[in-house]
N, C-alpha and C positions, 0 to 999 in steps of 0.2 A: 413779338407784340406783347404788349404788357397785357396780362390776361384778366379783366374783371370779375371775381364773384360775387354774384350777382343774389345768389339761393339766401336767404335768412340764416343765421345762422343758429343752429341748436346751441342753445341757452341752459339747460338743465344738466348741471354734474352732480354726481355720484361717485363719492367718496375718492376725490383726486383725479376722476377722470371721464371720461364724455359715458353719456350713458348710450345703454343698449342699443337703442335705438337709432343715436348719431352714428355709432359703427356700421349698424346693416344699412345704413345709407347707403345709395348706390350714387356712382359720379356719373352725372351725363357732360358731353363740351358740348354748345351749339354755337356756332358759326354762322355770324352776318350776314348778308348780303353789301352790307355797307355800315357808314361808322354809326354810334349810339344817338337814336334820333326815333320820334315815335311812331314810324313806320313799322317801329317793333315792339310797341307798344306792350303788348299782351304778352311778351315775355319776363317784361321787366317787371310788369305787373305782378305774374305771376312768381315771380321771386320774390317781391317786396312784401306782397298777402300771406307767401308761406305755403303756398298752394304748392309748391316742387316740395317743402317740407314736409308736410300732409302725406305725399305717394311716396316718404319714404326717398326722394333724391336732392341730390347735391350736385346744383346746377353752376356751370360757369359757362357766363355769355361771354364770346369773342367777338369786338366788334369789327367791323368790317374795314374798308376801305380802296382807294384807287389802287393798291396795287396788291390785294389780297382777291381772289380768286376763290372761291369756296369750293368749284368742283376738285380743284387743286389741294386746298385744304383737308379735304377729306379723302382725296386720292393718296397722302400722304400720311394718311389716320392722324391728321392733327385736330379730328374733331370728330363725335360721333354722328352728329347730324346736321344739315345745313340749312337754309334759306335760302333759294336759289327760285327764279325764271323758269320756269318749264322750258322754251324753247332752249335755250343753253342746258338744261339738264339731259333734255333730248338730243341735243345737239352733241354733248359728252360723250351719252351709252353711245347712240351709234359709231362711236370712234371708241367704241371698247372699256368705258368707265359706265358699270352695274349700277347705277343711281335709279334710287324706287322713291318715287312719291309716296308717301304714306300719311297725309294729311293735307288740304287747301283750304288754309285760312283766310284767307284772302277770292272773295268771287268774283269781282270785279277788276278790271285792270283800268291802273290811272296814269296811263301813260298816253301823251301826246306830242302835236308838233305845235308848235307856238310861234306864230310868224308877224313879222311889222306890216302893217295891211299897205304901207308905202312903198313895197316890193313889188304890187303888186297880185300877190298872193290872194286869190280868194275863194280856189276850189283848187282840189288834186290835181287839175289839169293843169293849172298853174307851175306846178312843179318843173316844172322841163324850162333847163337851161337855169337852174337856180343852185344857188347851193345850200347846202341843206346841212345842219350840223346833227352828227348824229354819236352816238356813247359808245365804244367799244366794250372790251370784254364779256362779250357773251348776251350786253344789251342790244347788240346789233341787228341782233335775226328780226325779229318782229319787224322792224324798218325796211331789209333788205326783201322779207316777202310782200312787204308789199307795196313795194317798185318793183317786184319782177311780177305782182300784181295786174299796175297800169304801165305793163310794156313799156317802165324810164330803165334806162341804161344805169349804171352808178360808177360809171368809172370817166365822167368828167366829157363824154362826148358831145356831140350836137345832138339837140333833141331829148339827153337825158337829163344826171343830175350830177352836180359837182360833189361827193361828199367830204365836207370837214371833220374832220377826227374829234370831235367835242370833248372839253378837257369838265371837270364836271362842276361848273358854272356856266353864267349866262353871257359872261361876256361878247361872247362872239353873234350876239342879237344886239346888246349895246352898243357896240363898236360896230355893226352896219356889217360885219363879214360876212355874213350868211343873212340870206331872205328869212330863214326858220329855223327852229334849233330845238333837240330836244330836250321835252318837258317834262314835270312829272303834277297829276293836280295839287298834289299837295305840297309840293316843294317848288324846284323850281319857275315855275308861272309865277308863284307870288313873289319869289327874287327879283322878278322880271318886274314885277308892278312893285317894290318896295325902292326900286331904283329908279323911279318915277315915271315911268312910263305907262299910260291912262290904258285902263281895258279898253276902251272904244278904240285904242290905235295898234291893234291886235286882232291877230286872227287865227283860232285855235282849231285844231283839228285832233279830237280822241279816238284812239283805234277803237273806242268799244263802237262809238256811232262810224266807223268807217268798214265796221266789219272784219277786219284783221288782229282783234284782238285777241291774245293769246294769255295764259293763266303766268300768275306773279306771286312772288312770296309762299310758294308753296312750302315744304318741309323733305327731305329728301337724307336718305341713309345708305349704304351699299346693303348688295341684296346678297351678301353672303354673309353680311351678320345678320341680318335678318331673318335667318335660314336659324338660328339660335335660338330656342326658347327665351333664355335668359333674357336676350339682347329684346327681343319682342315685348316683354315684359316690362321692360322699362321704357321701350318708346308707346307702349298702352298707356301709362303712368306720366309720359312726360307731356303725351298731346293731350290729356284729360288736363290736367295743370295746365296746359297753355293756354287751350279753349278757355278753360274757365276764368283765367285771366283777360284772354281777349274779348270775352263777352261783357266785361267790370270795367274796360278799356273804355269799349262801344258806348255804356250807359254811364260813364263815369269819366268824360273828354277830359276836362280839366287837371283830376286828381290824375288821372294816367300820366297827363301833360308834366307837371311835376318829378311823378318817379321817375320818368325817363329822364330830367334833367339830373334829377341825382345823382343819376347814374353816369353820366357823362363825364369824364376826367379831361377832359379836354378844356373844359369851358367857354366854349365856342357857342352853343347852341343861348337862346333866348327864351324866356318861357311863355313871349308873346307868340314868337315862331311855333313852337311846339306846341301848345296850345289851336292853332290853327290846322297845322299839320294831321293832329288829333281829331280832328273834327271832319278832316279830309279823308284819312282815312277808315273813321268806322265806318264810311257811306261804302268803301271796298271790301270791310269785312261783312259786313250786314248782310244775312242772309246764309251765312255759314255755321254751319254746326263744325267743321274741322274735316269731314268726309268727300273727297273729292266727286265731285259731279261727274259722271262720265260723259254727259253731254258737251260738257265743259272743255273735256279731256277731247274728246273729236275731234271738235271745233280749232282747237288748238293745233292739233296732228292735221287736220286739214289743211291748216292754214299754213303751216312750216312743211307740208308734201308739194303745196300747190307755187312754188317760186321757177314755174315756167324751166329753163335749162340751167337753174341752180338753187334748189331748192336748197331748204336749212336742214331735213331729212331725206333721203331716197325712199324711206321705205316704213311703213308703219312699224313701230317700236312692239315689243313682243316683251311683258313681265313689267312695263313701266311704271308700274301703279300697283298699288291694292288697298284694299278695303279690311283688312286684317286687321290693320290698326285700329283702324276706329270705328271696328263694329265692338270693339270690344271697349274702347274708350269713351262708345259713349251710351254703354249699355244704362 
């Protein structure tokens, strides 16, 4: 994948060659959760402001996509740090991949199901005997607990749920396939309504009001570099610079809206889109300084314990988190 850098670049030479400074730059990689879109806002940011310049680093954003994986990416040291779903993080270590949370930018999750109200659909109960589209790679857990939840089956029987393998578009709510499909608030839904279909002919359901909501877009490292002074040091440096960025995001929709398009090589995205997108997402960062809630963290580890005879974990995760980071990042 063609690799973005993303960091400003030091601009100041000295006598034929980068000055001092640019040298003890340190290189961070971070890695997506998906492709360049302002979901990520406050990274982009913070490369554009100069703020990874400021700590002294030299950042390169990887963006994401359908067939990039990040606990994979960083299982493979092709990045130092990632973007990643708690519940697939957890989901990870307990199958033996050392992923540490060490910052949650994101407090809120804006993730839901979005269903044609002509289906029928008008409470969870409803679910049974529907089919339901839903996101693989590691977006899956938060869905599957909570059908094994409300005692629905998912593998297509009577009385449970049919699951579609959701490709990551909406089609499959346009084309009548599925009763519901999932959504995200800031993106997808408005696919949904940009393709003319009236909110009044919808019926939305978000994990936070369902209670099964689980933590998103966290920040995530292996816990043996971690174990590094060095390595510590620079993800103190790199979640100060992103906070700081994300919080310039939050109070500053618009312009974020932009740098993220800049950044985009693709040309795919719209600055109406992302503009909006923006505006969706600071309501998710809001309220975060970058320090993970442990309340937050519970609620989540409850929520991926509690899937009945197949949960997403067995067993409460043990070193999954710290506060290391950002007690010092946001001294």
């Amino acid at each position: 994948m063609k690799k973005l850098l993303t960091a400003a670049l030091f601009t100041a030479l000295a006598a034929g060659g980068l000055t001092s400074a640019a040298q003890a730059a340190d290189d961070v990689t971070l890695q997506l959760k998906w492709v360049t879109q302002a979901q990520f806002a406050g990274y982009y940011v913070a490369a554009a402001k100069g703020y990874y310049t400021e700590e002294g680093l030299n950042v390169t954003i990887l963006p994401g996509g359908p067939d990039v994986a990040p606990t994979q990416v960083i299982a493979g040291g092709g990045a130092d740090v990632v973007v990643d779903w708690m519940p697939s993080a957890l989901a990870a270590r307990e199958k033996g991949l050392a992923l540490v949370n060490i910052a949650q930018p994101f407090k809120s999750s804006g993730m839901m199901l979005t269903c044609l109200k002509e289906s029928g659909v008008a409470t969870p109960a409803d679910f049974a005997d529907k089919t339901l589209g839903v996101w693989f790679g590691g977006n899956e857990y938060p869905f599957l607990n909570w059908m094994n939840k409300l005692g629905l089956k998912t593998d297509g029987s009577a009385g449970g749920v049919t699951v579609l393998k959701q490709g990551f578009n909406v089609d499959p709510l346009l084309q009548k396939q599925a009763a519901c499909i999932s959504t995200m608030t800031y993106n997808e839904y408005w696919q949904v309504i940009d393709a003319g279909v009236k909110p009044e002919d919808l019926v939305t359901f978000k994990y936070e009001d369902e209670g099964v909501a689980t933590l998103e877009d966290g920040l995530y490292v292996m816990e043996d570099k971690l174990a590094d002074p060095a390595f510590e040091d620079k993800m103190v440096r790199f979640v100060r610079a992103s906070m700081k960025g994300w919080k310039y995001a939050e109070g500053n929709t618009d312009e974020a809206a932009q740098i993220v398009l800049d950044n985009d090589a693709t040309g795919a995205q719209t600055i109406e889109h992302q503009k909006r997108m923006m505006a969706e997402i600071a309501k998710l960062t809001a309220g975060s300084n970058g320090a993970l809630d442990e309340a937050d963290y519970k609620r989540t580890v409850a929520a991926l314990m509690s899937g009945g005879s197949d949960p997403v974990i067995t067993k409460e995760p043990v070193g999954a988190w710290t506060h290391a980071v950002t007690d010092k990042a946001l001294q």
